[in-house]
C-alpha positions as CSV (number, residue, x, y, z in Angstrom):
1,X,15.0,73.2,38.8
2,X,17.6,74.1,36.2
3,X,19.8,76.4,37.1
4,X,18.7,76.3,40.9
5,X,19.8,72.6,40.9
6,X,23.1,73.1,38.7
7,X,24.1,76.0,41.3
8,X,23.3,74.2,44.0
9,X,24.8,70.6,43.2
10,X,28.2,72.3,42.5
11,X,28.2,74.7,45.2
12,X,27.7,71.9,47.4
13,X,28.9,69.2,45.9
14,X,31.3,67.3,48.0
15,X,28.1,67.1,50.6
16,X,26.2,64.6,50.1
17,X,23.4,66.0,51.8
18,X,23.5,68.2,48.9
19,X,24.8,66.3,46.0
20,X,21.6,64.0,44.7
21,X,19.2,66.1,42.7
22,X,16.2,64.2,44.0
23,X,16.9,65.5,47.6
24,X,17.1,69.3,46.1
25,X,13.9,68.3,44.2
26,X,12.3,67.0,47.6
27,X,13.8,70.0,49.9
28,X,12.1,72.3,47.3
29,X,9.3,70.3,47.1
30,X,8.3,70.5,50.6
31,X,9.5,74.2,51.0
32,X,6.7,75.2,48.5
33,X,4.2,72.8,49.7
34,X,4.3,73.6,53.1
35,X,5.8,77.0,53.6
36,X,2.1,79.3,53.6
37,X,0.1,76.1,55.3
38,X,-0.2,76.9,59.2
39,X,-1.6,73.3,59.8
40,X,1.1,71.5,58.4
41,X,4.0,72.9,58.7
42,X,4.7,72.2,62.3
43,X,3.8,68.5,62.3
44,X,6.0,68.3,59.3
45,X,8.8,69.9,60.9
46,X,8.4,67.3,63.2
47,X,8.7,64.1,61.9
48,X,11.6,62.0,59.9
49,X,12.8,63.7,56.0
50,X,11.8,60.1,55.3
51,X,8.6,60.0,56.5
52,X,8.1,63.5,55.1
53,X,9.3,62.3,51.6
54,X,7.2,59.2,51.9
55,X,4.2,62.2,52.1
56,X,5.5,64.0,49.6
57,X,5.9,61.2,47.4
58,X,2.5,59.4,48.4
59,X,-0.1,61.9,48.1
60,X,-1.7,64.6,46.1
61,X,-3.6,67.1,48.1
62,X,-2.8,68.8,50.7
63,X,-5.9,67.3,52.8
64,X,-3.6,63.8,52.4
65,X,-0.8,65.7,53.6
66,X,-2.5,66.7,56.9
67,X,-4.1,63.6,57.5
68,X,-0.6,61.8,56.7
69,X,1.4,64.2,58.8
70,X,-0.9,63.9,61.5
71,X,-1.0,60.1,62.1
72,X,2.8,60.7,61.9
73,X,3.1,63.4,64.7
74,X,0.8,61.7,66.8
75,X,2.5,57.9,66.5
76,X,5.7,60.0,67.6
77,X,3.8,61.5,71.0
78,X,2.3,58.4,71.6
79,X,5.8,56.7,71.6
80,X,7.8,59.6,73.5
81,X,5.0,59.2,76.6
């Protein structure tokens, strides 16, 4: 992260959105994760940062991810009908 996350934290600093290095960690995180993977992307777009963290955070292969993200997306249809 480095210089990334220095740049970053004082550039945006007086966000808080910005300001905590574990949400920089976990916004790049999920931007590499995800960015090149068709299937999950768009049910992780779709669900809660926290849920998504709790993903991130929770799993190791990408497989758990989809499964994960999944159940997620589809508790959130179930509940909106």
């Amino acid at each position: 992260m480095g210089f990334k996350n220095t740049y970053l934290n004082n550039k945006y600093s007086n966000n808080k959105a910005f300001s905590n290095t574990r949400v920089i960690y976990r916004m790049k995180q999920f931007y590499e994760i995800y960015k090149d993977n068709e299937f999950v992307y768009p049910m992780a777009t779709q669900i809660s940062w926290t849920n998504n963290v709790k993903i991130l955070s929770m799993t190791k292969t990408i497989d758990e991810k989809y499964f994960l993200s999944d159940c997620a997306f589809k508790i959130i249809i179930l509940k909106e009908n």
